[in-house]
VOPAGU-2260 file (C-alpha; in pm, 1 decimal, decimal comma):
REM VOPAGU-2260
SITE   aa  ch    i         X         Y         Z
SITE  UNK   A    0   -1881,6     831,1   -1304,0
SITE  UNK   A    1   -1715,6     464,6   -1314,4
SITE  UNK   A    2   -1830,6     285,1   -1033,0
SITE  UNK   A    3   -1560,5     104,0    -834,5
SITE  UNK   A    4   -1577,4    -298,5    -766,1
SITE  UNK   A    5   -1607,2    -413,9    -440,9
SITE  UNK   A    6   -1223,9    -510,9    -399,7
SITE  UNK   A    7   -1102,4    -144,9    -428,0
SITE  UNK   A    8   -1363,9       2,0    -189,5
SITE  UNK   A    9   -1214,3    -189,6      85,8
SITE  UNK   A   10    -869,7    -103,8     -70,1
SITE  UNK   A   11    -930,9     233,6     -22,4
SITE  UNK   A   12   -1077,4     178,5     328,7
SITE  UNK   A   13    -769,2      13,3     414,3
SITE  UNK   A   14    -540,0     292,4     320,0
SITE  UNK   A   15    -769,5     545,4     370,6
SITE  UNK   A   16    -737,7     469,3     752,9
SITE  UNK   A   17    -333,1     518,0     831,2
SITE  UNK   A   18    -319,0     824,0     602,0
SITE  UNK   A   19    -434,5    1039,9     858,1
SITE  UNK   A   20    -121,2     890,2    1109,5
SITE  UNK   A   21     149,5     910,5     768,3
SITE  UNK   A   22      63,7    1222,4     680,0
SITE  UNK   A   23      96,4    1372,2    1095,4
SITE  UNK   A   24     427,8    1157,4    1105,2
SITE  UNK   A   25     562,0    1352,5     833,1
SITE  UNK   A   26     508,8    1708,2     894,0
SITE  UNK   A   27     630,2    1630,4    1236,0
SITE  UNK   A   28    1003,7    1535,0    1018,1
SITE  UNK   A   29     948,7    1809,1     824,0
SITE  UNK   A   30     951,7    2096,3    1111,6
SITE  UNK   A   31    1317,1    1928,6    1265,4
SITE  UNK   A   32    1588,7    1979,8    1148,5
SITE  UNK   A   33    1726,3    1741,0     896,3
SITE  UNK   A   34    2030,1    1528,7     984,6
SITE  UNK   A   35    2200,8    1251,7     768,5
SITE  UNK   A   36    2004,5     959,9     915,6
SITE  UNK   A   37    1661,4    1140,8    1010,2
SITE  UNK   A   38    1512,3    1048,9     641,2
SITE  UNK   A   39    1647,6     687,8     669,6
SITE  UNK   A   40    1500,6     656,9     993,0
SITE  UNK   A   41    1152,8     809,9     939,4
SITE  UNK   A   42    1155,2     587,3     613,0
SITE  UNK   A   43    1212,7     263,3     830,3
SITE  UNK   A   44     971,7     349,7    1074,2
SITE  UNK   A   45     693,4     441,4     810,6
SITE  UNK   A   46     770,6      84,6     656,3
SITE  UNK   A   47     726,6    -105,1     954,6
SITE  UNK   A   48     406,7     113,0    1044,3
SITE  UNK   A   49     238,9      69,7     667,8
SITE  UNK   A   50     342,7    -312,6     646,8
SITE  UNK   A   51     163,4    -404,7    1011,7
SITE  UNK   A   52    -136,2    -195,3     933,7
SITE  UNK   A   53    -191,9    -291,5     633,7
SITE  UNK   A   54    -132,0    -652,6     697,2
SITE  UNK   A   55    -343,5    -649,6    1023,8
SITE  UNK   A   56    -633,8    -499,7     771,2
SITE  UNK   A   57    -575,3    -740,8     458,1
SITE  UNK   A   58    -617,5   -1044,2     706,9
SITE  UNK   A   59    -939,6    -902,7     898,2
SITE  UNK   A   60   -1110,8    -817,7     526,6
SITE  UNK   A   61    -960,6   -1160,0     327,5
SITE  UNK   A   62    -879,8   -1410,6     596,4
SITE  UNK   A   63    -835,0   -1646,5     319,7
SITE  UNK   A   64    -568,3   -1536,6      65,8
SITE  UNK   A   65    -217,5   -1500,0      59,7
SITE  UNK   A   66     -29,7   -1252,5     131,4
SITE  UNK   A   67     252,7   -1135,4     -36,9
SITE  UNK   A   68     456,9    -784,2     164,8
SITE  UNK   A   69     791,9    -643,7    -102,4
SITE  UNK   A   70     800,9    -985,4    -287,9
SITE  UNK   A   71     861,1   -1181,7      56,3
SITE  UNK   A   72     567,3   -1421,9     136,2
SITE  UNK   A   73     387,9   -1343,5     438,8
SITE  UNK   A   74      93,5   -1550,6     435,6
SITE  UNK   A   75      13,2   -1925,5     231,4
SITE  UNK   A   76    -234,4   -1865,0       1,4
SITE  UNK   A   77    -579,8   -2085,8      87,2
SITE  UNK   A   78    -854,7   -1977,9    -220,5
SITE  UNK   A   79    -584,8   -1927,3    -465,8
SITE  UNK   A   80    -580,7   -1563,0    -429,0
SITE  UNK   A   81    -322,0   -1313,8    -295,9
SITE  UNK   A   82    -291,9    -998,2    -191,9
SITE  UNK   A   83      45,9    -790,1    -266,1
SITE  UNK   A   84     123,7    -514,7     -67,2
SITE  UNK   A   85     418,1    -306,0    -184,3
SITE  UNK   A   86     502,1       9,8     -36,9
SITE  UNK   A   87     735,4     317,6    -183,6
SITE  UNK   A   88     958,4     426,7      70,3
SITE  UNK   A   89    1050,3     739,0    -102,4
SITE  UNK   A   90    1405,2     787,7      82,5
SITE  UNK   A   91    1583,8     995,8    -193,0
SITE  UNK   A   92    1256,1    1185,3    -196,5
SITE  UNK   A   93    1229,1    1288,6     136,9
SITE  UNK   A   94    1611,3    1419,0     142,8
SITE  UNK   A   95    1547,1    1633,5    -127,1
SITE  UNK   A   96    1216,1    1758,6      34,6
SITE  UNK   A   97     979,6    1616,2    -168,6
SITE  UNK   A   98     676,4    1421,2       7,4
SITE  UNK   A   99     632,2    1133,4    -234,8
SITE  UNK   A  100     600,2     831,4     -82,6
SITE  UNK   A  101     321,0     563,7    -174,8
SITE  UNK   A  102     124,2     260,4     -54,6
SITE  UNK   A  103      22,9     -22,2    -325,8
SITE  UNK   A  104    -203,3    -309,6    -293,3
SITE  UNK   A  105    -307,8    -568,9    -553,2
SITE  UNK   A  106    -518,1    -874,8    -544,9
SITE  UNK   A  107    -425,8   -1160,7    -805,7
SITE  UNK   A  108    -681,0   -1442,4    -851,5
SITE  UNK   A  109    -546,1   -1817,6    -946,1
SITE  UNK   A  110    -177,7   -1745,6    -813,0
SITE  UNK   A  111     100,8   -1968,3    -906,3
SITE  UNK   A  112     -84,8   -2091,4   -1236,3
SITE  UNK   A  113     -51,4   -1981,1   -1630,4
SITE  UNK   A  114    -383,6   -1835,6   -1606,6
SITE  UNK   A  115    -326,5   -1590,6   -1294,5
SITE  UNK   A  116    -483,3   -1248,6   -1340,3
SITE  UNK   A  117    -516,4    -907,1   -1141,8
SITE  UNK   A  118    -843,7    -816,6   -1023,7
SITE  UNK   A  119    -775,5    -460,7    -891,4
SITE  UNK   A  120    -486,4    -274,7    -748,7
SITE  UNK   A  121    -441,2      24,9    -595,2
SITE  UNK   A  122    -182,9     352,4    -539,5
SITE  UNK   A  123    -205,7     548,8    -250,4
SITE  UNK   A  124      -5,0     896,1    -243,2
SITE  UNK   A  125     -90,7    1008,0      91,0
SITE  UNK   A  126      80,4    1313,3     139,0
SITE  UNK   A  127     -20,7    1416,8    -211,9
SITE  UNK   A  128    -395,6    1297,1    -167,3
SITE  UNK   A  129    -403,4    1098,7    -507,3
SITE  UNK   A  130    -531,4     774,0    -548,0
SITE  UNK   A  131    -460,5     533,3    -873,7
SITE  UNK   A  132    -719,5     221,7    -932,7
SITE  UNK   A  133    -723,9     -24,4   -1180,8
SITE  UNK   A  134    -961,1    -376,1   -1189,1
SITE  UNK   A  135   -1041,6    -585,9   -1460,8
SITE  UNK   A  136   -1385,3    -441,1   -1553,9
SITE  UNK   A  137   -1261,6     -64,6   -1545,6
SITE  UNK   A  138    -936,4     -68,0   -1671,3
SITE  UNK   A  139    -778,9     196,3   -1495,9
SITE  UNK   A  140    -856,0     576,7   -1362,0
């Protein structure tokens, strides 16, 4: 059993805690009936409900590092690490009835210099229940 680092324990907590509300949200789409913009619409709104969460989370657990939300800075960077959320929206999925959509989080430690590195990073599937990790000690599993 490979024992995760600290970084993607609260990772995982972070995620772990609006799964519950992503997955609810999207069996509710699933039982109406589909229109042209009810997947674009249900993709904006699970955007803009990931991106606050997760940002409200990031900044309680790392008050101190960047943050970084789909390659738009967010937050200035004060211990020369950041945080990167990205999230996949999953649009052409969701037309074709497929429930892949995914949260991802990364922390990078010396930002903005030659030697910047990823400590951990994380995929969330929710709908799909699978989890990817990867830090430096662990490589990835």
């Amino acid at each position: 059993m490979i024992s995760k680092s600290p970084i993607l324990k609260i990772f995982e907590k972070i995620l772990y805690s609006i799964d519950d509300k992503l997955r609810r949200d999207f069996i509710e789409i699933h039982h109406l009936q589909l229109g042209q913009f009810l997947p674009q619409n249900f993709c904006q709104k699970l955007l803009r409900l990931s991106a606050t969460r997760i940002t409200e989370k990031i900044a309680y657990y790392y008050p101190n590092s960047g943050l970084i939300l789909d390659d738009k800075e967010v937050i200035k960077t004060r211990d020369q690490s950041v945080i990167i959320i990205y999230l996949f929206e999953g649009r052409h999925n969701l037309l074709r009835g497929f429930p892949f959509f995914a949260n991802g989080l990364a922390m990078i430690r010396d930002f903005a210099q030659k030697s910047e590195k990823t400590v951990a990073s994380l995929i969330d599937a929710p709908l799909l229940q699978d989890r990817f990790y990867s830090d430096q000690e662990n490589a990835f599993y």
